[in-house]
C-alpha positions as CSV (number, residue, x, y, z in Angstrom):
1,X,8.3,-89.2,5.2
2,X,10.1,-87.9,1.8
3,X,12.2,-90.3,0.1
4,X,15.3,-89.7,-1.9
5,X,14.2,-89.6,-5.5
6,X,14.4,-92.8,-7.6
7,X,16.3,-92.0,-10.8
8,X,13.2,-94.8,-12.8
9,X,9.7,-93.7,-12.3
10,X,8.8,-97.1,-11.2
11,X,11.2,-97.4,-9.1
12,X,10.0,-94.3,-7.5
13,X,6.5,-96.5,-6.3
14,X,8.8,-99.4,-4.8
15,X,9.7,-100.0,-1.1
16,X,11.9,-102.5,0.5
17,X,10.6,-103.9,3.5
18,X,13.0,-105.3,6.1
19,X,11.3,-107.6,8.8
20,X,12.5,-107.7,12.3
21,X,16.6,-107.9,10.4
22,X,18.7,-108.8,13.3
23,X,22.0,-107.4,12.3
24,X,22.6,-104.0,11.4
25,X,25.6,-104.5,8.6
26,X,22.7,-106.2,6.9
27,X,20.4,-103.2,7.0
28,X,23.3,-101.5,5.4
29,X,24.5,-103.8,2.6
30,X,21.1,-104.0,1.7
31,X,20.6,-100.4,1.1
32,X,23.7,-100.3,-0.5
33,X,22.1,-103.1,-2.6
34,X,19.1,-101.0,-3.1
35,X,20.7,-97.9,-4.0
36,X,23.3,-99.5,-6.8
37,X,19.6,-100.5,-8.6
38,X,17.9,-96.8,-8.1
39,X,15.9,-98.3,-5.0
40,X,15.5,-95.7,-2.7
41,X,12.7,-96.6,-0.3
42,X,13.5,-98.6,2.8
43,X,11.3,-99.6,5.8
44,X,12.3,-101.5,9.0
45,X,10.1,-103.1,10.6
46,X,11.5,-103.4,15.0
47,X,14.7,-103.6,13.8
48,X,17.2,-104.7,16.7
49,X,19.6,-101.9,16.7
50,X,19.2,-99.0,14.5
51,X,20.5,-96.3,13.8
52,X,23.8,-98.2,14.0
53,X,27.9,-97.5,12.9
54,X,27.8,-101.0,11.3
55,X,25.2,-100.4,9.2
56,X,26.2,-96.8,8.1
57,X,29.7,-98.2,7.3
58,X,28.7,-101.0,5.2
59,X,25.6,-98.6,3.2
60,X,28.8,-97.2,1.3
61,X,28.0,-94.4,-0.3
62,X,23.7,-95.4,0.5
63,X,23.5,-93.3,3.4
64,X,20.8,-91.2,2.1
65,X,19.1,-94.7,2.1
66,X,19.4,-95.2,5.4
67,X,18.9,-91.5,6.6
68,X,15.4,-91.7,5.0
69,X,14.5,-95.1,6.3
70,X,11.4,-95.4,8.0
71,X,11.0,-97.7,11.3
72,X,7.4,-99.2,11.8
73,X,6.1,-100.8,14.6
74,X,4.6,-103.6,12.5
75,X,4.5,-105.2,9.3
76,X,0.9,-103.7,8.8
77,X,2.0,-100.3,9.4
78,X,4.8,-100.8,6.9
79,X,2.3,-102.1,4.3
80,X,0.4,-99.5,4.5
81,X,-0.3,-97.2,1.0
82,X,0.9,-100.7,-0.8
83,X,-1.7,-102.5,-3.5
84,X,1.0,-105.0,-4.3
85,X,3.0,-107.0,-1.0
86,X,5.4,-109.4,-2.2
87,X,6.5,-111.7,0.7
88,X,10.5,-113.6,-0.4
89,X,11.5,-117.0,1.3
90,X,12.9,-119.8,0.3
91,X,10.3,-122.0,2.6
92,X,7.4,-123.7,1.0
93,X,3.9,-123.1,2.3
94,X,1.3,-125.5,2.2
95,X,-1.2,-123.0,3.2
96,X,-0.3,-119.7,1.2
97,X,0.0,-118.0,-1.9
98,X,1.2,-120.4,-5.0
99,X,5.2,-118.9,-5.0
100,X,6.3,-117.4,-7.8
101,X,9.9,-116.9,-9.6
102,X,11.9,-113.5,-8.6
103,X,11.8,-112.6,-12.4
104,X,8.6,-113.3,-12.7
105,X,7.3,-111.6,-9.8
106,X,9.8,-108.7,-11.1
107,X,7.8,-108.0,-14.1
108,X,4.5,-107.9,-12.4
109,X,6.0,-105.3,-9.4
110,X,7.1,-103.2,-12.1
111,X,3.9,-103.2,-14.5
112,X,2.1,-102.2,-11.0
113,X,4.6,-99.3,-10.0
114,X,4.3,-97.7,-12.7
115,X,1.1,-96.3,-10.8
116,X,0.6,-97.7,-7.7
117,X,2.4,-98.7,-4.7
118,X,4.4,-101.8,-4.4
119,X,6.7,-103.8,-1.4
120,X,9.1,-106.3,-1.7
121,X,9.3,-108.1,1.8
122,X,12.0,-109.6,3.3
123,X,12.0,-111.5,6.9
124,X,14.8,-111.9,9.7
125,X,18.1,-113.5,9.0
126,X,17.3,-116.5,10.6
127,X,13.5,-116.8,10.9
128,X,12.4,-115.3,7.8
129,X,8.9,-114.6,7.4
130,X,6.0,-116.2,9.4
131,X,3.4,-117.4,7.9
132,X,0.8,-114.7,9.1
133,X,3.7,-112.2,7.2
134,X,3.3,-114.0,4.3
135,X,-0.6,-114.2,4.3
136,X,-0.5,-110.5,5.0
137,X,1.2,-109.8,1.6
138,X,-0.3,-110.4,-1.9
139,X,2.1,-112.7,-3.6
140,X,5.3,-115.5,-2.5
141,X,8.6,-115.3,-4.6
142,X,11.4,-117.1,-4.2
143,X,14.4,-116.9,-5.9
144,X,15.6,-120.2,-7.4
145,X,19.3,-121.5,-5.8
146,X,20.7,-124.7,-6.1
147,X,18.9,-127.5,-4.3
148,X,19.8,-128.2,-0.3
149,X,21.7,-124.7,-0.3
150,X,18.7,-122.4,-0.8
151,X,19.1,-119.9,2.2
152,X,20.6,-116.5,0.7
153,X,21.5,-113.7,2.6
154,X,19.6,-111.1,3.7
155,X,21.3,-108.4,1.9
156,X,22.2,-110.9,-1.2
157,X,18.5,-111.7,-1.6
158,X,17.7,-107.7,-1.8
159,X,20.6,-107.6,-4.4
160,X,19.2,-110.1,-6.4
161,X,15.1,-108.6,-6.1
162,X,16.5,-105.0,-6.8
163,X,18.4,-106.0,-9.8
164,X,15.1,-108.0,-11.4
165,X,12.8,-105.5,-10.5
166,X,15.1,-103.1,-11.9
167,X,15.7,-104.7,-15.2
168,X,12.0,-105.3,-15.5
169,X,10.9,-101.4,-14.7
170,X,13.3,-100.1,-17.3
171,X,12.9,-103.0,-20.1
172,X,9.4,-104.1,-19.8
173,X,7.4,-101.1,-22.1
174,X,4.2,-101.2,-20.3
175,X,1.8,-98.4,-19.9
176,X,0.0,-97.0,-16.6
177,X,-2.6,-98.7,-14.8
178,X,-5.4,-96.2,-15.0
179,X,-8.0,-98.8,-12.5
180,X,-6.8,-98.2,-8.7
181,X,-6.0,-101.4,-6.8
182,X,-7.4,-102.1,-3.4
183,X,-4.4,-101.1,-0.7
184,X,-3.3,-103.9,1.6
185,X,-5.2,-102.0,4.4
186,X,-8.4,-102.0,1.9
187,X,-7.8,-105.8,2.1
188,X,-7.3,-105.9,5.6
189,X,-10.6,-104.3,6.4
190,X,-12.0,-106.2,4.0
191,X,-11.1,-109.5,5.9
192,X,-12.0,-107.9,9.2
193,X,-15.2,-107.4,7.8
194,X,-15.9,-110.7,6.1
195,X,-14.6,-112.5,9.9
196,X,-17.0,-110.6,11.9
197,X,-19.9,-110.8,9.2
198,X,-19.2,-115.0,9.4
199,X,-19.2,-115.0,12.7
200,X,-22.8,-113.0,13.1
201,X,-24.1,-115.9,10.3
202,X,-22.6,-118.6,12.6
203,X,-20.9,-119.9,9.0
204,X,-17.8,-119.7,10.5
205,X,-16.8,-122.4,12.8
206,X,-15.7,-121.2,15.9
207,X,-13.0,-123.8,16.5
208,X,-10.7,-123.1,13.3
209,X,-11.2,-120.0,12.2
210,X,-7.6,-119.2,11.1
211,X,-8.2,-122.0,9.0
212,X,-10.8,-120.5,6.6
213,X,-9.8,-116.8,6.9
214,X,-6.1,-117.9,5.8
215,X,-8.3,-119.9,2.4
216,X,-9.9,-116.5,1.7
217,X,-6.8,-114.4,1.9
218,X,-4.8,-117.0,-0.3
219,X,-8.4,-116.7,-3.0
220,X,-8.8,-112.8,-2.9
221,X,-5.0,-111.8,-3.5
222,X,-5.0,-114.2,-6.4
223,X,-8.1,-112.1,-7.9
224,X,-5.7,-109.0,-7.4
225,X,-8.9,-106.6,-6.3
226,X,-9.9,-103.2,-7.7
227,X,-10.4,-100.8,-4.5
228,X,-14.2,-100.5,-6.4
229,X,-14.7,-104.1,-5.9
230,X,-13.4,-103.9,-2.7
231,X,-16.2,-101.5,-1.5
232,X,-18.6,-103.4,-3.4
233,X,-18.0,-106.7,-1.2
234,X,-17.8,-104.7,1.6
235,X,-21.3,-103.1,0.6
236,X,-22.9,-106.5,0.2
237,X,-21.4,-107.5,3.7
238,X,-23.5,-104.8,5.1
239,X,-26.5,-105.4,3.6
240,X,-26.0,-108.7,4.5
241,X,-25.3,-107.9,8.3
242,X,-28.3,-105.4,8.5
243,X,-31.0,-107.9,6.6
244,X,-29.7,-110.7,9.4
245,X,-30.0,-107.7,12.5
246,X,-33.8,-107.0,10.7
């Protein structure tokens, strides 16, 4: 899929994931949202109804936007190429990532596009996110509102995400990365790995092991992994599997 050019070079390494959005004049105010911030990267992921009038009317001007978004089956698939998943809602989690303020979360997204890929995430209108979405990214944000009236938006939330990331990518003076970082699917294979390498030890207990999978996905995105020290755990999970089959 070619994108539109983004007019930052971050901004260029940024996607905007929508998850399962509901209403289509959503899809296009937030594009329109996008595009006012040089965002020019969406993904839907099973949209409801697309492509749609509604949401070409309200893109204003962002049609390009939505002309190049791409629809993905899954959040997985829409993750895919990303080293840096940032999953917005205004819910608490007790068991996931420790949240982290839009503006801070800004400056981090925009110190890792400078070379790598990064996605700001954003669940349905009325749902938001799960919490298997959110465990499948790397980081939480919220975006701070006044307390009891928290709920933003769809396309309001993208607004406000665009404009931060945007203001940290052009403001923030910070050079390229030159270490890769491990993809979300690096880390998804990882976890496969590590389940089915507990399950051979008979470490994992059979009755809850969502439980301690979810704990290892909140410890490894904190560490942020290298895609070198990705292959090295992977590397000591097959030695490990092959000394237990010996």
């Amino acid at each position: 899929m070619n994108y539109p050019a983004a007019s930052v070079t971050p901004l260029a390494h940024i996607r905007v994931v929508l998850h399962r959005p509901s209403h289509p004049g959503n899809i296009g105010s937030a594009a329109r949202a996008m595009k006012t911030m040089g965002l020019t990267r969406l993904v839907l992921v099973e949209p409801r109804r697309m492509p749609d009038d509604e949401a070409r009317a309200l893109a204003a001007g962002a049609a390009d936007v939505l002309d190049a978004a791409r629809v993905c089956a899954s959040l997985r698939e829409a993750l895919e190429g990303a080293v840096l998943a940032m999953a917005f809602s205004a819910r608490t989690r007790q068991l996931s990532h420790a949240p982290l303020d839009v503006r801070e979360a800004a400056l981090e997204a925009a110190r890792v596009a400078r070379s790598d890929e990064v996605a700001l995430v954003f669940g349905n209108e009325t749902a938001g996110l799960a919490n298997s979405d959110v465990l499948a990214c790397n980081r939480l944000v919220h975006i701070p509102s006044e307390p009891g009236h928290n709920s933003l938006n769809l396309a309001a939330a993208v607004q406000v995400a665009a404009y931060e990331v945007r203001v940290a990518a052009t403001g923030s003076g910070v050079e390229p990365k030159a270490i890769p970082l491990a993809t979300v699917e690096d880390l998804e294979q990882l976890y496969e790995h590590m389940e089915r390498s507990l399950r051979f030890t008979g470490f994992l207990d059979p009755g809850k092991p969502k439980r301690l999978m979810e704990r290892l996905r909140r410890l490894f995105a904190r560490a942020r992994l290298e895609r070198e020290e990705v292959n090295i755990l992977r590397g000591m999970l097959s030695a490990w599997d092959e000394s237990r089959k010996s």
